[in-house]
Residue, then its C-alpha position, 0 to 999 in steps of 0.5 A: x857239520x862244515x856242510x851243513x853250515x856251508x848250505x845254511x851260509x849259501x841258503x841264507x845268501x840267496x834269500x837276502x840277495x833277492x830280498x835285498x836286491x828287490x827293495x833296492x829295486x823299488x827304493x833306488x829306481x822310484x820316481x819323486x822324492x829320493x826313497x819313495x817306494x813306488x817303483x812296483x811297490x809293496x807287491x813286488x816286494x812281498x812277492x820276491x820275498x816269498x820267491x827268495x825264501x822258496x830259493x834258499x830253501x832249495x839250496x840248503x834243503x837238502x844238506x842242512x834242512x833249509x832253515x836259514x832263519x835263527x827262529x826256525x832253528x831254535x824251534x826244531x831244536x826245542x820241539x823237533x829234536x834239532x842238536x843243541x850244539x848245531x844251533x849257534x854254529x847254524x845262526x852264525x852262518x845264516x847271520x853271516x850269509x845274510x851280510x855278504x848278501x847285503x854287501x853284493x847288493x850294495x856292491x852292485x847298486x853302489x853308484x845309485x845309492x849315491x845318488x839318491x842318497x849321496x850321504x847314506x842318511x836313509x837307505x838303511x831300509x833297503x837292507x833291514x827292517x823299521x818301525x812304522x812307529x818308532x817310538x811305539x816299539x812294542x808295537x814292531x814287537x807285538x808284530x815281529x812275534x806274531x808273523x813268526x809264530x803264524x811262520x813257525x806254525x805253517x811251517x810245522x804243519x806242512x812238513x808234519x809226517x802226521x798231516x798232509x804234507x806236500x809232495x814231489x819237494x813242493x814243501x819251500x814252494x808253499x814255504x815261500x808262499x806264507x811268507x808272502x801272506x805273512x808279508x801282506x798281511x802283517x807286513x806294516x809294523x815292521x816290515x816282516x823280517x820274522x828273522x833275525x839273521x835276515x835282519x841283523x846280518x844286513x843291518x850289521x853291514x849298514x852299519x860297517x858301511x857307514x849308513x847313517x840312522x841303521x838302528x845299530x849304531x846310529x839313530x833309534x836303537x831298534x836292531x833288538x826287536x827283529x831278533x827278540x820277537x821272531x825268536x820268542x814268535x817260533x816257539x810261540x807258534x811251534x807250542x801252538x801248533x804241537x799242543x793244538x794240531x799236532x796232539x790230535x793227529x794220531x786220533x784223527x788217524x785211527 
């Protein structure tokens, strides 16, 4: 299993260290009011995002299936025959993949956050996801489990044997690519982690880090509910897509 849980560690890193490192781009190097997001905006954030998660997909792919998401594991465990024993050992690589990734981005855009936020009381944001609405939580949570569950579905039907599924390895391209739908989409609420260990292995660091108000150890409370809702989404969105598509794909066929 040590591969494969190296190619997770490796996958994740990737996606983090670019998604990370864009919205510190756009957080850090802004004009006007110190965390203003204007520096290329929402745009260039959900762009890179989809882009990363194209990156750590073609990293890890090959070797470990090129999940690098807590939800996608748990779903192919429950409906695609995943080992049951891979899937804790797969989470704690993607989480811990996803904190030195953090750590690299802070390491290098160190002297900035000082300056813009010399006492690390705002900038958590950079690294993890928050309500729009903090004292509405169930609201980040309705939006966490819905983007996860239009994840996991696209998911299954383009690497579904029985569909049409792309060809010549474009599979993370188009994986990539609903990410930045699901980012523009459904991306307000709570800013689109639609995956726990992209949202807690960071937010671990803030907190390590000494980041005032990460939602862990400091402020609300709110690391839970981009770990209980993409997790909860998955399954919803990969039942969905098995009882409602997958089903019916043999009929189609004959």
């Amino acid at each position: 299993m040590l591969p494969e849980l190296f190619s997770e560690f490796f996958g994740t890193l990737i996606l983090i260290v670019f998604g990370n490192g864009v919205v510190a781009m756009v957080v850090l190097f802004g004009h006007g009011v110190p965390g203003e997001i204007v520096n290329g905006g929402y745009t260039n954030i959900t762009l890179a995002w989809g882009l990363a998660v194209t990156m750590g997909v073609y990293v890890s792919g090959r070797i470990s299936g090129g999940h690098i998401n807590p939800a996608v594991t748990l779903s192919v465990a429950i409906f695609r025959g995943f080992p049951w024993k891979k899937v804790i050992p797969y989470w704690i690589a993607q989480t811990a993949g996803a904190f030195v990734a953090a750590s690299l981005v802070y390491w290098n855009y160190r002297p900035q956050f000082h300056v813009i936020d010399p006492g690390l009381n705002h900038t958590a944001g950079v690294f993890t996801t928050f309500p729009a609405f903090p004292m509405q939580l169930s609201a980040g949570l309705l939006d966490q489990t819905i983007g996860t569950a239009l994840l996991l579905f696209m998911i299954l039907a383009i690497t579904d044997e029985r569909n049409q599924p792309p060809q010549a390895n474009l599979t993370p391209v188009l994986i990539g690519a609903i990410v930045v739908a699901i980012g523009m989409g459904f991306g307000g609420l709570h800013g689109f982690a639609i995956n726990p260990a992209r949202d807690f292995g960071p937010r671990l660091f803030t907190a390590v880090a000494g980041f005032k108000n990460n939602g862990l150890t400091d402020g609300i409370p709110v690391f839970w509910v981009p770990i209980v809702g993409p997790l909860v989404g998955g399954m919803i969105g990969s039942a969905a897509y098995d009882w409602g598509v997958r089903r019916f794909l043999p009929l189609l066929k004959k």
